[in-house]
Predicted model as a PDB file, atoms N, CA, C, CB and O in Angstrom, pLDDT in the B-factor column:
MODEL        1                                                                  
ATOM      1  N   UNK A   1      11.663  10.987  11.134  1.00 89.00           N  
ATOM      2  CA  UNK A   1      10.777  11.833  10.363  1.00 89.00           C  
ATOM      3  C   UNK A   1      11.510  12.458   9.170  1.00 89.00           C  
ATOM      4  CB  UNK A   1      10.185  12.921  11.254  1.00 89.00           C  
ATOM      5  O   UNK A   1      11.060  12.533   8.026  1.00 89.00           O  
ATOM      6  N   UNK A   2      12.886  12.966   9.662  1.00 93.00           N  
ATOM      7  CA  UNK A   2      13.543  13.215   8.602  1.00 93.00           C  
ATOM      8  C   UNK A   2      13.979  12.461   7.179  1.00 93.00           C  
ATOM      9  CB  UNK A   2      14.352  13.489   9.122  1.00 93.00           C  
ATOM     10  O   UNK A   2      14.220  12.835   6.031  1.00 93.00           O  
ATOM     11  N   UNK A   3      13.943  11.115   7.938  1.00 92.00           N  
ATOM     12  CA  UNK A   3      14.521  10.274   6.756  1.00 92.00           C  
ATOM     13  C   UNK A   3      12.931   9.802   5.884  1.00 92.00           C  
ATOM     14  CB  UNK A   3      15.607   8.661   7.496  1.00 92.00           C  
ATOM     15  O   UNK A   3      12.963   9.225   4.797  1.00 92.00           O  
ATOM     16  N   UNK A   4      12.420   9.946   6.160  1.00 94.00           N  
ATOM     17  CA  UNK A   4      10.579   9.501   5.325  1.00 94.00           C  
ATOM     18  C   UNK A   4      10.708  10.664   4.567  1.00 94.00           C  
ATOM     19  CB  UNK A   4       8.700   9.495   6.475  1.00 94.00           C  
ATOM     20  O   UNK A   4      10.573  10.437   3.365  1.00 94.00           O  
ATOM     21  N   UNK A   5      10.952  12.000   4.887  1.00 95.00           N  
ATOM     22  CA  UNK A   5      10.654  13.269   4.028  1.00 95.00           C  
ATOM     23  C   UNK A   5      11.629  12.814   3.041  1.00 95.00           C  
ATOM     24  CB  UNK A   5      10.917  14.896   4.716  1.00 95.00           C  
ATOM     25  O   UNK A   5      11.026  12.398   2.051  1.00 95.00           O  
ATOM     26  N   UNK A   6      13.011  12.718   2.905  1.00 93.00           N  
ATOM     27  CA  UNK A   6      13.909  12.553   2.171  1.00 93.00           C  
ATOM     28  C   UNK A   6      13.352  11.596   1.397  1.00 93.00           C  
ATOM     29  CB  UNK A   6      15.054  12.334   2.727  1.00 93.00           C  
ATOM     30  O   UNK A   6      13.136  11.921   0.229  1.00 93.00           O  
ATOM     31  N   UNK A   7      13.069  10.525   1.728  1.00 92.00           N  
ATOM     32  CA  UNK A   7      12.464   9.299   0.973  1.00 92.00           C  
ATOM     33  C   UNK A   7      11.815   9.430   0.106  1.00 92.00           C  
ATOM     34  CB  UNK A   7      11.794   8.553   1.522  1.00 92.00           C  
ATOM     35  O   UNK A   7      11.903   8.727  -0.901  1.00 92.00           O  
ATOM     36  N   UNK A   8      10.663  10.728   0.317  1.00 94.00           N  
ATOM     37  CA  UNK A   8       8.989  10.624  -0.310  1.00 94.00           C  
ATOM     38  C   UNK A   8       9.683  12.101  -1.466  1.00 94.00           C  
ATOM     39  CB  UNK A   8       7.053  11.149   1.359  1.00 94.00           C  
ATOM     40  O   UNK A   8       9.148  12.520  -2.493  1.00 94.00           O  
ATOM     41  N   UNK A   9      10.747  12.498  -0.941  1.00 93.00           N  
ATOM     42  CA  UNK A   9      11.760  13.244  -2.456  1.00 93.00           C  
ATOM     43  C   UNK A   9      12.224  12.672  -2.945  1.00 93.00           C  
ATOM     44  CB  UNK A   9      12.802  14.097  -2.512  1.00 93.00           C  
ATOM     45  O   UNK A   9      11.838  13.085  -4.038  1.00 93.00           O  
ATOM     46  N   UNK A  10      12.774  12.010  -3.144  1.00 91.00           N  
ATOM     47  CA  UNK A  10      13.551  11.270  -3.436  1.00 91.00           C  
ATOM     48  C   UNK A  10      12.055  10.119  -4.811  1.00 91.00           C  
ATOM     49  CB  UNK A  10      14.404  10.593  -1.692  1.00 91.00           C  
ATOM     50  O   UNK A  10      12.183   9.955  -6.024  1.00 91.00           O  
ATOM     51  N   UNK A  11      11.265   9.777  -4.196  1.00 92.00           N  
ATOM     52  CA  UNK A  11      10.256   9.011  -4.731  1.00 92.00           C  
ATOM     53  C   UNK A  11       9.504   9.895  -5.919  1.00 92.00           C  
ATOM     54  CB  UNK A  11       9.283   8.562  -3.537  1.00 92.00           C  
ATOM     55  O   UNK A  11       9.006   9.527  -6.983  1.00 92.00           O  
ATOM     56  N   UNK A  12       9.616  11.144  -5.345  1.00 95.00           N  
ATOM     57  CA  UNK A  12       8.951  12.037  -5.951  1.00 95.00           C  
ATOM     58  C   UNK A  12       9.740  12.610  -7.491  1.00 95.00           C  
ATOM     59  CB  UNK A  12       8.747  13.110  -4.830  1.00 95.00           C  
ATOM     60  O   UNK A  12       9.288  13.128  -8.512  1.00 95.00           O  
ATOM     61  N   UNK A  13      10.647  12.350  -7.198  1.00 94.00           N  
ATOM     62  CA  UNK A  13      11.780  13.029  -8.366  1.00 94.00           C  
ATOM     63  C   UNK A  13      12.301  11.757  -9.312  1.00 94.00           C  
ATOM     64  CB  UNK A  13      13.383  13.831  -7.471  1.00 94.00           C  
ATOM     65  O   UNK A  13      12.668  11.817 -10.485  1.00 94.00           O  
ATOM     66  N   UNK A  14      12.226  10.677  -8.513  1.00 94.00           N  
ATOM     67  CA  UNK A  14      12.334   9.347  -9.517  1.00 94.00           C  
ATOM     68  C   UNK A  14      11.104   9.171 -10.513  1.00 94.00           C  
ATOM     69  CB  UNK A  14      12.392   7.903  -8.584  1.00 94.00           C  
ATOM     70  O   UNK A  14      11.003   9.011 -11.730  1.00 94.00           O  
ATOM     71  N   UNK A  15      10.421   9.249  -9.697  1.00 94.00           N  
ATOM     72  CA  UNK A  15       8.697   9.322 -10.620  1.00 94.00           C  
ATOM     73  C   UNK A  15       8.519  10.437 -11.469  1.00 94.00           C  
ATOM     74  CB  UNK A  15       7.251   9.518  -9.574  1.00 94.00           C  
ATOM     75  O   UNK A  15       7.721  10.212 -12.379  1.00 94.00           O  
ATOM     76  N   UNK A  16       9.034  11.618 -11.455  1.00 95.00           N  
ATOM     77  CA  UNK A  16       9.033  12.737 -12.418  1.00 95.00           C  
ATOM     78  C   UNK A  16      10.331  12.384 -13.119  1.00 95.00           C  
ATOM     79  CB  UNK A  16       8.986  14.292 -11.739  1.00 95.00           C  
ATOM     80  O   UNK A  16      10.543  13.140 -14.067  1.00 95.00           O  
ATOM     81  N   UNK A  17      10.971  11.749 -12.992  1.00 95.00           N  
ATOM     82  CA  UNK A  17      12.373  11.360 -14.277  1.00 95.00           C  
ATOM     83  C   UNK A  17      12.041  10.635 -15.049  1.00 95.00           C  
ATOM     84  CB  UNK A  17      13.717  10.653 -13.922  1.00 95.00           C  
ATOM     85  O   UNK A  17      12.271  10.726 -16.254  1.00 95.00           O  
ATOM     86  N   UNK A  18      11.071   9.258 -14.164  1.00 95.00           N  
ATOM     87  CA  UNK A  18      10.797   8.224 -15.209  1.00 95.00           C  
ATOM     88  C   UNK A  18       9.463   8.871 -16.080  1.00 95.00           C  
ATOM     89  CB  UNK A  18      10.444   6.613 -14.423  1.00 95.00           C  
ATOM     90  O   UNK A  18       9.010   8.450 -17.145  1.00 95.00           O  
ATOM     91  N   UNK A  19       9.140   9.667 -15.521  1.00 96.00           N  
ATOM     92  CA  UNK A  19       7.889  10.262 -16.840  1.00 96.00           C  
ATOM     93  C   UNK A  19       8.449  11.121 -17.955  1.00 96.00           C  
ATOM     94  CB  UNK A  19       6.604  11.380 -16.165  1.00 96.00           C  
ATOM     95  O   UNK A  19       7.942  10.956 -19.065  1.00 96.00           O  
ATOM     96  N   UNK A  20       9.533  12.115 -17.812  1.00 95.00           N  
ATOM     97  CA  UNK A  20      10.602  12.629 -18.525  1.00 95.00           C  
ATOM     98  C   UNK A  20      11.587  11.501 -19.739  1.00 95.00           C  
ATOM     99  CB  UNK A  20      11.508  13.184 -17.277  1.00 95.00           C  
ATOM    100  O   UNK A  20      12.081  11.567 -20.864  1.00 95.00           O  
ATOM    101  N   UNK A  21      11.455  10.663 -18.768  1.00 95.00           N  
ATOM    102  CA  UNK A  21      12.261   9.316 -20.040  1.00 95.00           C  
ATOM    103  C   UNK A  21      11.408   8.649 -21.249  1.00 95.00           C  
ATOM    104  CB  UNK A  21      12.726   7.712 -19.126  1.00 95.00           C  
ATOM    105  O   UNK A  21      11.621   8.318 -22.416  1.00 95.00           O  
ATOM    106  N   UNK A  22      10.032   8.631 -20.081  1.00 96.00           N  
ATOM    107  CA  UNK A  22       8.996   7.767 -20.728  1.00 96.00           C  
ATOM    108  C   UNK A  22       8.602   9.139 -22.094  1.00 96.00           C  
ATOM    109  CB  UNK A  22       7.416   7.211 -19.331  1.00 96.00           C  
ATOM    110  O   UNK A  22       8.714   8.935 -23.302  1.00 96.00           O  
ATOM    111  N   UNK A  23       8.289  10.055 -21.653  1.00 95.00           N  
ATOM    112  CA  UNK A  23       7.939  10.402 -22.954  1.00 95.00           C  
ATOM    113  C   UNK A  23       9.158  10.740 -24.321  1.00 95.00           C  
ATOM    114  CB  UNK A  23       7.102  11.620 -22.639  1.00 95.00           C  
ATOM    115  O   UNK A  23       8.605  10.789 -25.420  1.00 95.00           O  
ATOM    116  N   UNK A  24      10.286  10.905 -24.342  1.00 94.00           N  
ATOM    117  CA  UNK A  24      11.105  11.122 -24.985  1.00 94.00           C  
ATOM    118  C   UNK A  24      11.105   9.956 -26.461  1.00 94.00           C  
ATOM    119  CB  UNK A  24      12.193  11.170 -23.995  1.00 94.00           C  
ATOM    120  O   UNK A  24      11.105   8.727 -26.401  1.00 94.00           O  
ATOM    121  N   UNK A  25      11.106  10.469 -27.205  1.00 94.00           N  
ATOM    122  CA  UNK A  25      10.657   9.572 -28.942  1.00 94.00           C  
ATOM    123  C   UNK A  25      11.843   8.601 -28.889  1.00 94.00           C  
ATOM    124  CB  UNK A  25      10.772  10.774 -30.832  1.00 94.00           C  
ATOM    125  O   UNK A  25      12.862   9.036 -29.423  1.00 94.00           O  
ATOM    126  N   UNK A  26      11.931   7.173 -28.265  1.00 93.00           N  
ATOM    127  CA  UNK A  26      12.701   6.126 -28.763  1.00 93.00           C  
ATOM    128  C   UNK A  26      11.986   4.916 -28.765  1.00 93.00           C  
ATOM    129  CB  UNK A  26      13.874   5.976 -28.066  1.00 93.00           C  
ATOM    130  O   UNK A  26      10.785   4.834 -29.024  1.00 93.00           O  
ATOM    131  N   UNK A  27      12.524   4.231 -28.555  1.00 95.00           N  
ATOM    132  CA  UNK A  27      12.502   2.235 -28.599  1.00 95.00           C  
ATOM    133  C   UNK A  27      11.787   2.424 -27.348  1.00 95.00           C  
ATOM    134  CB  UNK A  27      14.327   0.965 -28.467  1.00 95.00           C  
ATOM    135  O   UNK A  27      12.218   3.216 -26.510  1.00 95.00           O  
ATOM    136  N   UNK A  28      10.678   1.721 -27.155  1.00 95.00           N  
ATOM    137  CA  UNK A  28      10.339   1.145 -25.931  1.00 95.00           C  
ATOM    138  C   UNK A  28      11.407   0.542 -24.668  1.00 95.00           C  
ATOM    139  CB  UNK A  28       9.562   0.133 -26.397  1.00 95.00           C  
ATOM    140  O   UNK A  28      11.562   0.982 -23.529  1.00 95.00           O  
ATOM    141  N   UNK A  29      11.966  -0.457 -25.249  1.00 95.00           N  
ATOM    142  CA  UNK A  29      13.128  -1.128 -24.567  1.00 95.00           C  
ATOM    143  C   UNK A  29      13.960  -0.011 -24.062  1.00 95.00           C  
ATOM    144  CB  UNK A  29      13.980  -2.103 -25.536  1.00 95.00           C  
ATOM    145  O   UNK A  29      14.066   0.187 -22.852  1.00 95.00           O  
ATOM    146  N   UNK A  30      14.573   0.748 -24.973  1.00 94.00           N  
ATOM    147  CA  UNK A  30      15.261   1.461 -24.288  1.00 94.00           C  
ATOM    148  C   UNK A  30      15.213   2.350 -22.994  1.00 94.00           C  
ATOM    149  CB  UNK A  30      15.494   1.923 -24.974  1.00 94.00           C  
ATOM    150  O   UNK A  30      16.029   2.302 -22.074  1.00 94.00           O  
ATOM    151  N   UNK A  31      13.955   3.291 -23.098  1.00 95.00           N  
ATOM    152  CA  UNK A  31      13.223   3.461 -22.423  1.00 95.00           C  
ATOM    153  C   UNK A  31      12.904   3.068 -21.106  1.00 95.00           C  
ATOM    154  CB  UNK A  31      12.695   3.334 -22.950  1.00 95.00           C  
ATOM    155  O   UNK A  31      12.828   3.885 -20.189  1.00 95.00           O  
ATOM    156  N   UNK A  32      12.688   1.691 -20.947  1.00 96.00           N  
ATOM    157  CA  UNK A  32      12.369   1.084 -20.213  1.00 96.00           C  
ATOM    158  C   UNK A  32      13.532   0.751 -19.264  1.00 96.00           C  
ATOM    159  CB  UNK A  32      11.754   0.245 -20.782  1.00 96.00           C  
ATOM    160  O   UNK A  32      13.468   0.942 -18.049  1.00 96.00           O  
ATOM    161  N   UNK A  33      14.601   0.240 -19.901  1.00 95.00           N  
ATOM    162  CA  UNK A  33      16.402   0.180 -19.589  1.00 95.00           C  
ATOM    163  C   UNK A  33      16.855   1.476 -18.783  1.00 95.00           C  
ATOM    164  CB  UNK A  33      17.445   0.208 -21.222  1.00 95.00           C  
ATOM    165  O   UNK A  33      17.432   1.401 -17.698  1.00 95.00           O  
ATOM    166  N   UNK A  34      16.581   2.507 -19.331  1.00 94.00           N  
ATOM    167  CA  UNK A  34      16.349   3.437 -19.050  1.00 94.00           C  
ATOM    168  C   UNK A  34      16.190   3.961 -17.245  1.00 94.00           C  
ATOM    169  CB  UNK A  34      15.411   3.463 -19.881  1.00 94.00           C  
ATOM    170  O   UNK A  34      16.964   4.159 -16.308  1.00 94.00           O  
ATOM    171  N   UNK A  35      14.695   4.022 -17.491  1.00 95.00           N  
ATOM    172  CA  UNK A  35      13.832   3.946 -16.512  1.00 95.00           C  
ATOM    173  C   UNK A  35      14.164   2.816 -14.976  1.00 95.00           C  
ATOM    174  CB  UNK A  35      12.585   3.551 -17.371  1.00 95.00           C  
ATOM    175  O   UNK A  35      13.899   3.039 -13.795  1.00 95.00           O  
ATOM    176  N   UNK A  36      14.649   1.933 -15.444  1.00 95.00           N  
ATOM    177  CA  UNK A  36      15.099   0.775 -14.478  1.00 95.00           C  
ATOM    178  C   UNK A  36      16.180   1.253 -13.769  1.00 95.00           C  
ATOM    179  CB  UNK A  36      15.518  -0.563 -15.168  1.00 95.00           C  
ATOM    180  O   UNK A  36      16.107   1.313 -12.542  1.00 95.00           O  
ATOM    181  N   UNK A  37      17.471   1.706 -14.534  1.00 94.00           N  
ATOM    182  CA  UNK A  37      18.514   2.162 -14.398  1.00 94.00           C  
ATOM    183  C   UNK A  37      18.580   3.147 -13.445  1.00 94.00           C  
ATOM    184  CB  UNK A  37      18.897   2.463 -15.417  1.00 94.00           C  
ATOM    185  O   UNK A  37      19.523   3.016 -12.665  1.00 94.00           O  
ATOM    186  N   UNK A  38      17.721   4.285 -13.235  1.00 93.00           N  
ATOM    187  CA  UNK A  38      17.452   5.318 -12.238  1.00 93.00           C  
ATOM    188  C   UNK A  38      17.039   4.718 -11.354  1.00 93.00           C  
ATOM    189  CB  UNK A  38      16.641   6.331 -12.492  1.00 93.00           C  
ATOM    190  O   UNK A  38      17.500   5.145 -10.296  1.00 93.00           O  
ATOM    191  N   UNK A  39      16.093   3.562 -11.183  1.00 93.00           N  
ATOM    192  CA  UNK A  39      15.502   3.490 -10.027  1.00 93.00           C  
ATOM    193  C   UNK A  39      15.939   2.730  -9.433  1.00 93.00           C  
ATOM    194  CB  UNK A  39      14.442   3.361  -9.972  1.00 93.00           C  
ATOM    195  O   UNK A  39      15.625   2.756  -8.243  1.00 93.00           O  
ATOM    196  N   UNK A  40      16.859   1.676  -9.875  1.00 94.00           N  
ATOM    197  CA  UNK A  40      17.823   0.439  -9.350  1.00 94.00           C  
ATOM    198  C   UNK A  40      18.931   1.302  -8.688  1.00 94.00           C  
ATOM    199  CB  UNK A  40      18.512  -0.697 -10.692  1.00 94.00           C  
ATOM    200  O   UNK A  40      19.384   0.819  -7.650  1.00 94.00           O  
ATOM    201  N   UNK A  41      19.497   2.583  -9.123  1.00 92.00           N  
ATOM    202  CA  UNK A  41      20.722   3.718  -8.651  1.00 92.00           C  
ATOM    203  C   UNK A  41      19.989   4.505  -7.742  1.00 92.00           C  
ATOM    204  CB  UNK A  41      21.429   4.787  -9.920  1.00 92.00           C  
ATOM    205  O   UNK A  41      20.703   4.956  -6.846  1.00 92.00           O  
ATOM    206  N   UNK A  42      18.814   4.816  -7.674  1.00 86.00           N  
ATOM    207  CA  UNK A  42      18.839   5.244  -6.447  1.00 86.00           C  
ATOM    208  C   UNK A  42      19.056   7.225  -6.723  1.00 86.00           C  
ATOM    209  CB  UNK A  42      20.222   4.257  -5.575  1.00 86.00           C  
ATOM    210  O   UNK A  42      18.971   7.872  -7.768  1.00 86.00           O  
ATOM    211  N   UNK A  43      19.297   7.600  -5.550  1.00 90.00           N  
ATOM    212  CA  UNK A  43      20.383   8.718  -5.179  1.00 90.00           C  
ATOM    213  C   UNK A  43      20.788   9.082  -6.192  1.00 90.00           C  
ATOM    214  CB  UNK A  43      21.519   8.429  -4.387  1.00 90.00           C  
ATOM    215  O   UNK A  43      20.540  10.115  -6.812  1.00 90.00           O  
ATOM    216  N   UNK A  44      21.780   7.818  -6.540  1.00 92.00           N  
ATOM    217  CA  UNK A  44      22.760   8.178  -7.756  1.00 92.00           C  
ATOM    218  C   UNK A  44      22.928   8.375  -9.231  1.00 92.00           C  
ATOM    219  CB  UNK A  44      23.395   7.551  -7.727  1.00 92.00           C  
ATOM    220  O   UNK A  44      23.733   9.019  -9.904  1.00 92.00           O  
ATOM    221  N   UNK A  45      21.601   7.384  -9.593  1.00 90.00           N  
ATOM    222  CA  UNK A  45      21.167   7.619 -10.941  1.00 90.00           C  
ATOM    223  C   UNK A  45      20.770   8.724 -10.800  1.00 90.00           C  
ATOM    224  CB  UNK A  45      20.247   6.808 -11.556  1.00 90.00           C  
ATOM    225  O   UNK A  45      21.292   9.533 -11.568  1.00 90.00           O  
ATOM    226  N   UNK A  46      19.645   9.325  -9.748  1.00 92.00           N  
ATOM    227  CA  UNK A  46      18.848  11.030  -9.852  1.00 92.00           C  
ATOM    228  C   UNK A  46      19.582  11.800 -10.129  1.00 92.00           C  
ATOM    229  CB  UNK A  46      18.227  11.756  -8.674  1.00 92.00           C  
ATOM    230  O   UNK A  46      19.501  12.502 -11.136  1.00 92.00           O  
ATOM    231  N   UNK A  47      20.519  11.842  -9.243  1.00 92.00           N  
ATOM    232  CA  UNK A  47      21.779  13.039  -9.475  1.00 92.00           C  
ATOM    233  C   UNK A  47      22.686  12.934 -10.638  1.00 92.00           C  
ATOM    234  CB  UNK A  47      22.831  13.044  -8.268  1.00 92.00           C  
ATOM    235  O   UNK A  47      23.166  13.956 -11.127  1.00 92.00           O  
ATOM    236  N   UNK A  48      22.969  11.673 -11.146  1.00 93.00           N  
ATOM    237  CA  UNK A  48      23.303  11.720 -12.457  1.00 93.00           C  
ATOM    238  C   UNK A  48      22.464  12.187 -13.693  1.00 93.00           C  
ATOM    239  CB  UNK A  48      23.625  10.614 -12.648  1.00 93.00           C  
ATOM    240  O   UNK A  48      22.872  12.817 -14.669  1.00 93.00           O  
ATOM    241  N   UNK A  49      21.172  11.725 -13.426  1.00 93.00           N  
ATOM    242  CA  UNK A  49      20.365  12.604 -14.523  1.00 93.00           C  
ATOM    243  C   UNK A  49      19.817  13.690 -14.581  1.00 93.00           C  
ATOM    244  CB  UNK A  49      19.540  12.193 -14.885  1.00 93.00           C  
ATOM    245  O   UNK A  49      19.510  14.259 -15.628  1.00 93.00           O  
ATOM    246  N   UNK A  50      19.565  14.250 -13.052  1.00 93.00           N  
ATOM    247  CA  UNK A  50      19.151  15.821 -13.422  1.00 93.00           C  
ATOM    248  C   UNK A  50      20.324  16.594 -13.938  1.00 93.00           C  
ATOM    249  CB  UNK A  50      18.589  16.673 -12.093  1.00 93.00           C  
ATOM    250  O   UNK A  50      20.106  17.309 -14.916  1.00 93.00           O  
ATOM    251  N   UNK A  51      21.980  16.554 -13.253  1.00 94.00           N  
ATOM    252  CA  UNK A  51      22.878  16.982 -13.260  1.00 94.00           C  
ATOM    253  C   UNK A  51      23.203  17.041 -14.450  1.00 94.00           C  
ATOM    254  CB  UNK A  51      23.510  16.572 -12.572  1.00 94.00           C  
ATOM    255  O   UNK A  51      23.095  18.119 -15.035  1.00 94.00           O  
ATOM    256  N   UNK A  52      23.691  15.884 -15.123  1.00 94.00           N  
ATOM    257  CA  UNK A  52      24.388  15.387 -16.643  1.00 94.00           C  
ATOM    258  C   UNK A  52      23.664  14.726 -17.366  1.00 94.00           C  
ATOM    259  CB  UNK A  52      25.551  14.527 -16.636  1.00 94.00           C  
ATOM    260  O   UNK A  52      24.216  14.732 -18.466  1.00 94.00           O  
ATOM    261  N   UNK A  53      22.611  14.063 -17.427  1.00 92.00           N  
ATOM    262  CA  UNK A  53      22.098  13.190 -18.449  1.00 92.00           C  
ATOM    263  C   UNK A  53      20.484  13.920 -18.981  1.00 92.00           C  
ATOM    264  CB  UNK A  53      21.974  11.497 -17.701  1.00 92.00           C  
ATOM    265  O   UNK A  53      19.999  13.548 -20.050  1.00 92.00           O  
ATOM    266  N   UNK A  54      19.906  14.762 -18.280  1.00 92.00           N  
ATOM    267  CA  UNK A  54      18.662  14.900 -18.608  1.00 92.00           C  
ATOM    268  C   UNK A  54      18.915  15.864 -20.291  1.00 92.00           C  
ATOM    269  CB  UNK A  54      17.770  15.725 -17.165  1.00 92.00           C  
ATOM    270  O   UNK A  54      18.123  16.124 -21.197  1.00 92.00           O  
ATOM    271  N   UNK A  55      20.006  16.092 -20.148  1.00 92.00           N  
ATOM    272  CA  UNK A  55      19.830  17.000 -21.413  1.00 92.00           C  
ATOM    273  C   UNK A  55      20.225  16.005 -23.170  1.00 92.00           C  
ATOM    274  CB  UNK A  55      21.179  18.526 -21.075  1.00 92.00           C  
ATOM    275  O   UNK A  55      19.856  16.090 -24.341  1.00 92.00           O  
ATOM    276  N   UNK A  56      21.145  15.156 -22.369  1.00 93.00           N  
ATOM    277  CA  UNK A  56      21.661  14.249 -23.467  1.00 93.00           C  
ATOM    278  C   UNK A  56      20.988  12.724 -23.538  1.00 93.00           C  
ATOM    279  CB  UNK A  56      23.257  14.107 -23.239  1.00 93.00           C  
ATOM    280  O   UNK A  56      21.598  11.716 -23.896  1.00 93.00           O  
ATOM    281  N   UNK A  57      19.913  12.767 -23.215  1.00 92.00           N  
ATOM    282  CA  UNK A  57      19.669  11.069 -22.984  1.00 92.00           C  
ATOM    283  C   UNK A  57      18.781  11.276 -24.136  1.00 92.00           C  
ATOM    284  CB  UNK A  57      18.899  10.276 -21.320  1.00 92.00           C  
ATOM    285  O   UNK A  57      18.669  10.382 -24.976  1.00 92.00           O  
ATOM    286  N   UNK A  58      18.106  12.442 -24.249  1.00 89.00           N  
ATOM    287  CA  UNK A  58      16.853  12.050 -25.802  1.00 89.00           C  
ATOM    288  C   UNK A  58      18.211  11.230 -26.941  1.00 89.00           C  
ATOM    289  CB  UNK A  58      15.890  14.332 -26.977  1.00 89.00           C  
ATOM    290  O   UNK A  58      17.928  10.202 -27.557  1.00 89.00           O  
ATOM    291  N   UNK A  59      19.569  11.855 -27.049  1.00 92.00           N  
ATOM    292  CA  UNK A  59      21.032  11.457 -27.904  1.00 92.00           C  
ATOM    293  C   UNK A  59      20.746  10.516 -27.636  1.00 92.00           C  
ATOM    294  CB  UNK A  59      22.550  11.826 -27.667  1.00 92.00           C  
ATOM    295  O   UNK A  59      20.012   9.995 -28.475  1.00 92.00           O  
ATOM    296  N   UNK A  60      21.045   9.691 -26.455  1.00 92.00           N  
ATOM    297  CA  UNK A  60      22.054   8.130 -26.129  1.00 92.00           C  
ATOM    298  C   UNK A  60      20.693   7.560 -26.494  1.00 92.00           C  
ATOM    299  CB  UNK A  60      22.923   7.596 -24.172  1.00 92.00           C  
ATOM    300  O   UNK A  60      20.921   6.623 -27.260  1.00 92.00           O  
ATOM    301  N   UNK A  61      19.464   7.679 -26.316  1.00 91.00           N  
ATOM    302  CA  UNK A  61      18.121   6.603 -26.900  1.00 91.00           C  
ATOM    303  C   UNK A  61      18.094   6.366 -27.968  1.00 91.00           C  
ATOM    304  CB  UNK A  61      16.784   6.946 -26.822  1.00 91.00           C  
ATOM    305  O   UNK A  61      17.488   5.351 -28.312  1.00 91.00           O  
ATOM    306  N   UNK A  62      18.624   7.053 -28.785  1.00 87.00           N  
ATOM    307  CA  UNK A  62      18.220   7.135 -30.076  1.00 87.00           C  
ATOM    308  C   UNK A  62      18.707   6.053 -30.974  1.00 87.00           C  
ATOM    309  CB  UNK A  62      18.584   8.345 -30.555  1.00 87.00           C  
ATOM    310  O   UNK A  62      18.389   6.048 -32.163  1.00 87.00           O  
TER     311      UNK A  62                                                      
ENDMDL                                                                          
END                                                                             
């Protein structure tokens, strides 16, 4: 039970990142690269982007 709750956070916070990426003014592609990148990492992309990247990624799209 524990591990479904974690899961459906985990689902929940990937899906609110990739809407955070998606709207940010770049390239489609990138974007999209983007977006893949978190969800292929898992865990680790999340925590890399709330932590360190959510503030600098509108930069690196550009």
């Amino acid at each position: 039970m524990i591990g479904f709750i974690i899961w459906i956070v985990g689902l929940i916070l990937t899906f609110r990142a990739a809407i955070e990426i998606w709207n940010i003014n770049a390239a489609i592609e990138k974007r999209l690269i983007a977006i893949v990148l978190i969800v292929l990492t898992s865990w680790v992309g999340l925590l890399f982007y709330y932590f360190y990247g959510k503030e600098r990624m509108g930069g690196w799209l550009k």
